[in-house]
One Martini backbone bead per residue (centre of mass of N, CA, C, O) as a GRO file, in nm:
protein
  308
    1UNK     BB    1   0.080  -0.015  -7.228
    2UNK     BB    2   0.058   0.253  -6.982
    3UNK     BB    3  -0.085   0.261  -6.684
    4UNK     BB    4  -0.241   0.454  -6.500
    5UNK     BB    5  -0.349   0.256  -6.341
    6UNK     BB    6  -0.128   0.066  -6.079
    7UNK     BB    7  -0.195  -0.256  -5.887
    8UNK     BB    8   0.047  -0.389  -5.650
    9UNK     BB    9   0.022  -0.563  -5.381
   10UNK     BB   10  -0.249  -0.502  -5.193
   11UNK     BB   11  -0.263  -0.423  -4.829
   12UNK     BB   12  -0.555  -0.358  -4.578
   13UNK     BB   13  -0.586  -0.230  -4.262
   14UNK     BB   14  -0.813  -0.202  -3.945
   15UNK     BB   15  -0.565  -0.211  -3.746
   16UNK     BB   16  -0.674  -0.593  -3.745
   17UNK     BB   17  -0.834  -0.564  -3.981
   18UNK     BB   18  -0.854  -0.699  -4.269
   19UNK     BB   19  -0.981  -0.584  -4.613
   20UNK     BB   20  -0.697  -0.640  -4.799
   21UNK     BB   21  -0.562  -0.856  -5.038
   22UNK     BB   22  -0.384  -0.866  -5.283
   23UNK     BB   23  -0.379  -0.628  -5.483
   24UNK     BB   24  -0.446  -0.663  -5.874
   25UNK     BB   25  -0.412  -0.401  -6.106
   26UNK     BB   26  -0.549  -0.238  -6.423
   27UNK     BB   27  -0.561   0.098  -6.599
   28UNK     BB   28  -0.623   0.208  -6.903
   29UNK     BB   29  -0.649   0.481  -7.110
   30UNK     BB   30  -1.007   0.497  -7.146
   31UNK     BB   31  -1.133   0.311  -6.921
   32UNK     BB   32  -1.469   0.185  -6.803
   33UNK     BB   33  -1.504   0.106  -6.442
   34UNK     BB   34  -1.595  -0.159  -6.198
   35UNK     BB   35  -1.670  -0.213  -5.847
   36UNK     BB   36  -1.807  -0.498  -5.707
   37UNK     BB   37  -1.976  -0.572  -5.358
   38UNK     BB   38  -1.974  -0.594  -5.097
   39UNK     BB   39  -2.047  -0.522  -4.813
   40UNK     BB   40  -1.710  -0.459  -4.694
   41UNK     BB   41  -1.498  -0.561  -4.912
   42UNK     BB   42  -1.303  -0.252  -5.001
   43UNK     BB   43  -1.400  -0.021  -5.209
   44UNK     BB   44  -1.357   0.243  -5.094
   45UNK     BB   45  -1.073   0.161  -4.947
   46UNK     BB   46  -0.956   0.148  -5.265
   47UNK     BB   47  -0.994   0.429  -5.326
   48UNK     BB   48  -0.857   0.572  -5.136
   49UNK     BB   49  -0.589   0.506  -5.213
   50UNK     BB   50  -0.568   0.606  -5.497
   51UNK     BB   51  -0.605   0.909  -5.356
   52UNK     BB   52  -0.420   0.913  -5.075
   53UNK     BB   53  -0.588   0.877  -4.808
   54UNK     BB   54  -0.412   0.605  -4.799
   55UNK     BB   55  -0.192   0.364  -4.682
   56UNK     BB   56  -0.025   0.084  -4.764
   57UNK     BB   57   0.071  -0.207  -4.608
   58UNK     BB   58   0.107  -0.307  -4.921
   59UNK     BB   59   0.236  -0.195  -5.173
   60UNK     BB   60   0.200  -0.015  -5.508
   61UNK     BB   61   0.097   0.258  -5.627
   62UNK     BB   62  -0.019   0.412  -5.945
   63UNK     BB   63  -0.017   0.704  -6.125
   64UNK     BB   64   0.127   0.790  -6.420
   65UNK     BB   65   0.390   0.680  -6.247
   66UNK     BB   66   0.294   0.805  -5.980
   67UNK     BB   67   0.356   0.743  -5.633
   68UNK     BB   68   0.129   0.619  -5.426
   69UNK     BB   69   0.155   0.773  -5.059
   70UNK     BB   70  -0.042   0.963  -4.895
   71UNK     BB   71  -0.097   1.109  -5.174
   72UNK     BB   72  -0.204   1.292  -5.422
   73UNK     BB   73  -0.243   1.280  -5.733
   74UNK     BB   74  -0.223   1.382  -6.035
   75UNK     BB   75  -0.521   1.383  -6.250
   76UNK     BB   76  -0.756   1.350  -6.018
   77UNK     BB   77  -1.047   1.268  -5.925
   78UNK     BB   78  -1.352   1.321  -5.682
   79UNK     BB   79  -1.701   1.150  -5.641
   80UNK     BB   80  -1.900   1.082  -5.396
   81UNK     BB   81  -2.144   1.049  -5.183
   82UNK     BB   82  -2.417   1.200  -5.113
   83UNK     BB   83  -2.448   1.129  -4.866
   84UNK     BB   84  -2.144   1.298  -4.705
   85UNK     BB   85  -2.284   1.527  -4.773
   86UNK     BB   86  -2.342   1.877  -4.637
   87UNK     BB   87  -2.616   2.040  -4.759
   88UNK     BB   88  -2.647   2.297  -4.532
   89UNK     BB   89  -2.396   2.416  -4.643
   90UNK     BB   90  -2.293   2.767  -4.730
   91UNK     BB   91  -2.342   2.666  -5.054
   92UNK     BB   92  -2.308   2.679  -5.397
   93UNK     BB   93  -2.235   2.598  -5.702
   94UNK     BB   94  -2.058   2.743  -5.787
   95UNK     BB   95  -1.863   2.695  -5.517
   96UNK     BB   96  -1.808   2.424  -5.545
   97UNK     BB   97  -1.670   2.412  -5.810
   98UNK     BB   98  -1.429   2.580  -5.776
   99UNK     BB   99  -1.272   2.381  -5.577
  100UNK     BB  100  -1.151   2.239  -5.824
  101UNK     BB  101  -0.917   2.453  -5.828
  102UNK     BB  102  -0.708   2.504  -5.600
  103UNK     BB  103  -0.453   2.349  -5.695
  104UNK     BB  104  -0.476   2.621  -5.970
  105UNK     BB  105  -0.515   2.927  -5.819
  106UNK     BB  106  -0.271   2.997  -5.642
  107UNK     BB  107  -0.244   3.271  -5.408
  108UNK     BB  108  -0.575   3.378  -5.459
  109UNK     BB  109  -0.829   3.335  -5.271
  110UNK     BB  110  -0.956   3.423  -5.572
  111UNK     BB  111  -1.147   3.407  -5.868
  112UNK     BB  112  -1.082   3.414  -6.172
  113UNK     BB  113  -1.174   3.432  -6.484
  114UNK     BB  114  -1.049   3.147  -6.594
  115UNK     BB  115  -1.270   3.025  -6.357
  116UNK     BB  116  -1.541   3.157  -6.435
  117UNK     BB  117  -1.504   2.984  -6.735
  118UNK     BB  118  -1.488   2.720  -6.650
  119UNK     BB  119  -1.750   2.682  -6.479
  120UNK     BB  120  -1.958   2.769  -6.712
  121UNK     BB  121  -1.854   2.512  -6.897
  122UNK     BB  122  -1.932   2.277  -6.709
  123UNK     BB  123  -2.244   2.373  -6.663
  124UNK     BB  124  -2.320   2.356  -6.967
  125UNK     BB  125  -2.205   2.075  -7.046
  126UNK     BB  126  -2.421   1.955  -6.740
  127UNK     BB  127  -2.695   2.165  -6.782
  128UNK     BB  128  -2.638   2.336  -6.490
  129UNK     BB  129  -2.608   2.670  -6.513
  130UNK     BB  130  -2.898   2.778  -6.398
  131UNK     BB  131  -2.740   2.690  -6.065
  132UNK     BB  132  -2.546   2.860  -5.982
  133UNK     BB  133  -2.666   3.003  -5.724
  134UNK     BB  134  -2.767   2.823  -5.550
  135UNK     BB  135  -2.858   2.603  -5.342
  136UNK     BB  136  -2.743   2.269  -5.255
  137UNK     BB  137  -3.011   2.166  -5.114
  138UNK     BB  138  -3.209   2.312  -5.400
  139UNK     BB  139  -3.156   1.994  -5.485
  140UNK     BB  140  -3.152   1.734  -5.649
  141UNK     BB  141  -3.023   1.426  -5.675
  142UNK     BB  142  -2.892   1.469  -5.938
  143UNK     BB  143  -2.782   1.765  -5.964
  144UNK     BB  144  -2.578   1.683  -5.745
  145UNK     BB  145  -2.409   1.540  -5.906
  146UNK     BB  146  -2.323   1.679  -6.073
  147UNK     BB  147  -2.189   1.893  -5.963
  148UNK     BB  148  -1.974   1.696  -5.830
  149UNK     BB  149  -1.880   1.668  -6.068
  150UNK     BB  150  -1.800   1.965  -6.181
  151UNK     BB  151  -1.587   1.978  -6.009
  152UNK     BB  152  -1.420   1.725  -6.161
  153UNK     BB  153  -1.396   1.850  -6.407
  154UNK     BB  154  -1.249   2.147  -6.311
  155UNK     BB  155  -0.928   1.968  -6.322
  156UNK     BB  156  -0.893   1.791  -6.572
  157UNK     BB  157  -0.902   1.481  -6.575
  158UNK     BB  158  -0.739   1.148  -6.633
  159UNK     BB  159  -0.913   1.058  -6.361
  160UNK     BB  160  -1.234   0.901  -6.233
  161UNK     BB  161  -1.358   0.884  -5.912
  162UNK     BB  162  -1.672   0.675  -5.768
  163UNK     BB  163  -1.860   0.677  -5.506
  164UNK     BB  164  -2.186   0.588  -5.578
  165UNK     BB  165  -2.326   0.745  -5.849
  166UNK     BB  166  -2.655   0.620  -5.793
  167UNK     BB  167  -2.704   0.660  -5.503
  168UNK     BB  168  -2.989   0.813  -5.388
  169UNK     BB  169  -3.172   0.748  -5.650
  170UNK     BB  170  -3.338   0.727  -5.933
  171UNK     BB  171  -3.362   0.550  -6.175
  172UNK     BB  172  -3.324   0.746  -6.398
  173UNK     BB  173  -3.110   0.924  -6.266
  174UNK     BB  174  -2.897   0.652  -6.301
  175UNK     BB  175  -2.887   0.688  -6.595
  176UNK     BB  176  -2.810   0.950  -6.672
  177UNK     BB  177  -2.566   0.943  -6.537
  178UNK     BB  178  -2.422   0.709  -6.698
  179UNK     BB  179  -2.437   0.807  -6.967
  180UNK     BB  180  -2.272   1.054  -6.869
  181UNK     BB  181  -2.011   0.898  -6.814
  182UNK     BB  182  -2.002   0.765  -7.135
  183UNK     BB  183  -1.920   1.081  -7.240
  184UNK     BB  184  -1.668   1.141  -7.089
  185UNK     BB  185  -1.528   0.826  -7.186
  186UNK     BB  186  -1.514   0.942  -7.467
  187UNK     BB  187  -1.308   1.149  -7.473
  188UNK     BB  188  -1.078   0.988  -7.233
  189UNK     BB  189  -1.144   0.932  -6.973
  190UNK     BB  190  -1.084   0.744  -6.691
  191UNK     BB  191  -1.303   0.530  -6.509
  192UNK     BB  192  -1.364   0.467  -6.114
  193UNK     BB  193  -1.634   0.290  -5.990
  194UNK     BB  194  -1.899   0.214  -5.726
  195UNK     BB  195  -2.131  -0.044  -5.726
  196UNK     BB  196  -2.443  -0.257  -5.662
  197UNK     BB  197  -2.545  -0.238  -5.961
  198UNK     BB  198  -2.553  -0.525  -6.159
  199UNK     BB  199  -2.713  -0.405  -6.419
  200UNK     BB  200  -2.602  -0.122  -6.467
  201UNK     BB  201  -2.300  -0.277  -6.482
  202UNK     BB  202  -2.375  -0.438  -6.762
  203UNK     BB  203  -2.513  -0.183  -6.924
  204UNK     BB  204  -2.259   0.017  -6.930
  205UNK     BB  205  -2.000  -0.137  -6.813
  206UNK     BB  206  -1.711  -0.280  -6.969
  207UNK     BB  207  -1.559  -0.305  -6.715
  208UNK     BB  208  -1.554  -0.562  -6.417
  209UNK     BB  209  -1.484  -0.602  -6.059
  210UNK     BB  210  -1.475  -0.826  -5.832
  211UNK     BB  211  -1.495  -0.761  -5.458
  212UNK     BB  212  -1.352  -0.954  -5.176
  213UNK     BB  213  -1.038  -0.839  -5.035
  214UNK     BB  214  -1.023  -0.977  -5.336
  215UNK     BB  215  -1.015  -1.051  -5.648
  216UNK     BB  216  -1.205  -1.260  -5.813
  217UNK     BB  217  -1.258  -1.067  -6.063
  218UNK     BB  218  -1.221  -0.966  -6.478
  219UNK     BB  219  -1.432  -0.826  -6.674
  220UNK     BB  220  -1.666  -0.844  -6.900
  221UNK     BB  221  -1.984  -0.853  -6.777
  222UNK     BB  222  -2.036  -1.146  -7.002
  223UNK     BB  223  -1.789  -1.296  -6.829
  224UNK     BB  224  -1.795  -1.231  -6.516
  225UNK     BB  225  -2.128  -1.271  -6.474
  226UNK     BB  226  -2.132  -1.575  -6.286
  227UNK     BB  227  -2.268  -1.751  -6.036
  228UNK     BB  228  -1.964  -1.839  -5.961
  229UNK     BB  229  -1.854  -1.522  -5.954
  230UNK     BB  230  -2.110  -1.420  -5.734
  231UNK     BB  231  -2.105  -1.597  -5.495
  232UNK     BB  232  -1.843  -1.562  -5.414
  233UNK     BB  233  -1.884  -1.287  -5.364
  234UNK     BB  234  -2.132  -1.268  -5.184
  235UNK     BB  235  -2.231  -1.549  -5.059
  236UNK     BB  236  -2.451  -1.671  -5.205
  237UNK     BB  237  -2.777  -1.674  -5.432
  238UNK     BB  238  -2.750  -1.648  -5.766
  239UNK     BB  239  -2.903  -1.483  -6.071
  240UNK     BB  240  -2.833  -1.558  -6.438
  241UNK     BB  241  -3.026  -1.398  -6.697
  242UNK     BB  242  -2.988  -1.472  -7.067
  243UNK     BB  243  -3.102  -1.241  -7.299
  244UNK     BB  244  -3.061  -1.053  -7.586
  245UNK     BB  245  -2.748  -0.986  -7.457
  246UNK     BB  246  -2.876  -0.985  -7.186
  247UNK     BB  247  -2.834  -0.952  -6.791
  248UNK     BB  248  -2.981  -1.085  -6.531
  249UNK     BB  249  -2.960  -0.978  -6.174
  250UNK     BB  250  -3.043  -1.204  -5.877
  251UNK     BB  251  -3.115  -1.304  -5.613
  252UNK     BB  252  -3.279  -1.574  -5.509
  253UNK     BB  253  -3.551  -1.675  -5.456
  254UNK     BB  254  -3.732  -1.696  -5.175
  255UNK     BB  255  -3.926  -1.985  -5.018
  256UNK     BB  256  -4.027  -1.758  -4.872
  257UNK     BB  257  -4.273  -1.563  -4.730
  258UNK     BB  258  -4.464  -1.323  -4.492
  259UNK     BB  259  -4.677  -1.566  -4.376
  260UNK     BB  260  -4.419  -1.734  -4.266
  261UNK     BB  261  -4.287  -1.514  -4.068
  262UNK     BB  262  -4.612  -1.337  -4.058
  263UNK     BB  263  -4.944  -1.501  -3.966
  264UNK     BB  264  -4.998  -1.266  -3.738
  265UNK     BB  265  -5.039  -0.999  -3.923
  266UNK     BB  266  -5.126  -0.672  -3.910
  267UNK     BB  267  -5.409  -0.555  -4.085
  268UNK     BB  268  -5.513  -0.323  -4.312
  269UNK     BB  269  -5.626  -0.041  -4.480
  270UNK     BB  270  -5.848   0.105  -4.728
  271UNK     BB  271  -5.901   0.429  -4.843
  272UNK     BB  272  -6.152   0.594  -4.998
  273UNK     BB  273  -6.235   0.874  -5.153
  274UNK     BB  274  -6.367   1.097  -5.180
  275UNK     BB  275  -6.583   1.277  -5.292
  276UNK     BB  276  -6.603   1.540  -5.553
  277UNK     BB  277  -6.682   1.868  -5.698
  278UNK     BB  278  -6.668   1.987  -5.990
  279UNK     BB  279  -6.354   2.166  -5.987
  280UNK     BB  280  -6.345   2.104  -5.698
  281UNK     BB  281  -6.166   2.064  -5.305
  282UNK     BB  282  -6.473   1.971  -5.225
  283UNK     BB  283  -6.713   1.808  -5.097
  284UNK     BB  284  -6.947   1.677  -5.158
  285UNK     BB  285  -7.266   1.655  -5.111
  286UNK     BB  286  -7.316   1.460  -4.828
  287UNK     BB  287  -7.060   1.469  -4.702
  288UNK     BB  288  -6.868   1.324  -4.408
  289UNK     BB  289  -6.648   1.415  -4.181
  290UNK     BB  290  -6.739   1.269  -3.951
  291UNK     BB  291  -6.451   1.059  -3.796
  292UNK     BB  292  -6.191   1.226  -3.979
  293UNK     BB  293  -6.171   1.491  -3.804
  294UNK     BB  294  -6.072   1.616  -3.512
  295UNK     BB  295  -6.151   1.751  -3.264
  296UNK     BB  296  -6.130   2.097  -3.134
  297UNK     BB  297  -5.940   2.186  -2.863
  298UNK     BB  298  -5.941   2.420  -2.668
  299UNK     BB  299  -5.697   2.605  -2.507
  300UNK     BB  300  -5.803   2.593  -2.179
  301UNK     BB  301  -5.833   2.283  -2.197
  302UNK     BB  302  -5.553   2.193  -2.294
  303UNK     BB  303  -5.420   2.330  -2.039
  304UNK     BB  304  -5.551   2.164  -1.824
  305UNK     BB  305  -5.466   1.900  -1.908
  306UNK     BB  306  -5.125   1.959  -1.885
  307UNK     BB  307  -5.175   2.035  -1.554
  308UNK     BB  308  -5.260   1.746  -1.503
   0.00000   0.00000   0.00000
């Protein structure tokens, strides 16, 4: 079977500094693998190369046949970290979606009716269709996700890379994700995903490629992921609690507490909530706010105090 993704001895590095060392690995169509690995790794950097967004000092990348070499191959989408996005930028949702549309838009600056019809049904698809209007500010963190898949989906790709799509959101919205990408890779799409979340990548993923500078191991998340080999990935001491099939995944609980650390440590204190009147939102009869909102002070008192 000719392999999708094909990383072929690839090496790179910033300035004189090496992130990534013979690299290789290859994804069939259809599979839906995970990159994990400690901050530093090189997976963010290893999706760069991927896209074309980097050139490898050594080695070399194709998708379908095709070879990368500091330029995007064809059938390729790509959806960011959610940190990475300038939220306050004035575009709506549909508008953003849109964006996946412009290598296949023609001479025409405007969006044709079936880039319209595409929208709609991406918009449909990934069930955020009532926001097409809003802007991109004004949606929750899951919502934001969504968006930017329904762009890198309305150029139908054949490869799907995400960088940290469950980072920045609840577990829940985390979850939601997870799923949503498993009907994607149902489909047909071919998805290659980075995340620090090693519970949610073996409850999810089918295959995980554990990566430090060099692929350390490959395979299925309950091959892949024994202590001997996220130790090397991570340098730590991780634990590994196998029990009706799952998997639980955790650095070794510390040695020490917090009064270890910090014996005479500031000790807060918690304060009990007012009584309040049946039905209403002011305090019971009897109940003193004084000493708990300060005192209102004059404006020309506070003018004389600023100008001493």
């Amino acid at each position: 079977m000719q392999p999708i993704l094909e990383i072929r001895g690839v090496s790179f590095g910033y300035a004189a500094a090496p992130v990534l060392e013979d690299i290789s690995l290859h994804l069939h169509t259809g599979q839906f693998a995970a990159l994990v690995g400690p901050s530093g790794a090189g997976k963010t950097t290893l999706l760069k190369l991927v896209l074309g967004s980097l050139r490898p000092a050594h080695g070399d990348i194709t998708v379908n046949g095709q070879h990368v070499d500091g330029s995007p191959a064809n059938g390729v989408a790509y959806v960011p970290q959610v940190e990475t996005v300038d939220w306050n930028f004035p575009v709506t949702v549909e508008q953003v979606v849109l964006m996946g549309r412009v290598r296949k838009s023609g001479i025409w600056p405007w969006p044709s009716r079936e880039d319209k019809r595409l929208v709609r049904e991406v918009l449909e698809r990934l069930e955020i269709a009532q926001l097409a209007g809003r802007h991109i500010r004004n949606l929750s963190g899951g919502q934001q996700q969504r968006v930017f898949l329904a762009r890198a989906l309305i150029s139908q790709p054949q490869l799907l890379v995400l960088d940290e799509p469950t980072s920045g959101v609840d577990m829940r919205t985390a979850e939601n994700v997870l799923h949503l990408l498993a009907d994607l890779n149902r489909t047909g799409i071919t998805i290659l995903m980075t995340t620090h979340d090693l519970n949610a990548a073996a409850a999810h993923v089918p295959w995980t490629i554990c990566l430090n500078r060099t692929v350390i191991a490959e395979g299925p998340p309950e091959v892949v992921f024994t202590e001997a080999t996220l130790n090397r990935t991570y340098q730590g001491d991780m634990v590994v609690v196998r029990q009706d099939g799952m998997l639980l995944i955790h650095q070794r609980p510390h040695s020490h507490t917090h009064r270890d650390l910090l014996p005479d440590a500031v000790p807060g204190h918690t304060v009990a909530p007012l009584p309040r009147q049946a039905g209403t939102g002011t305090p019971a009869a009897g109940v003193s706010l004084a000493g708990l909102i300060p005192p209102v002070v004059p404006a020309k008192e506070a003018a004389g105090d600023l100008a001493a």
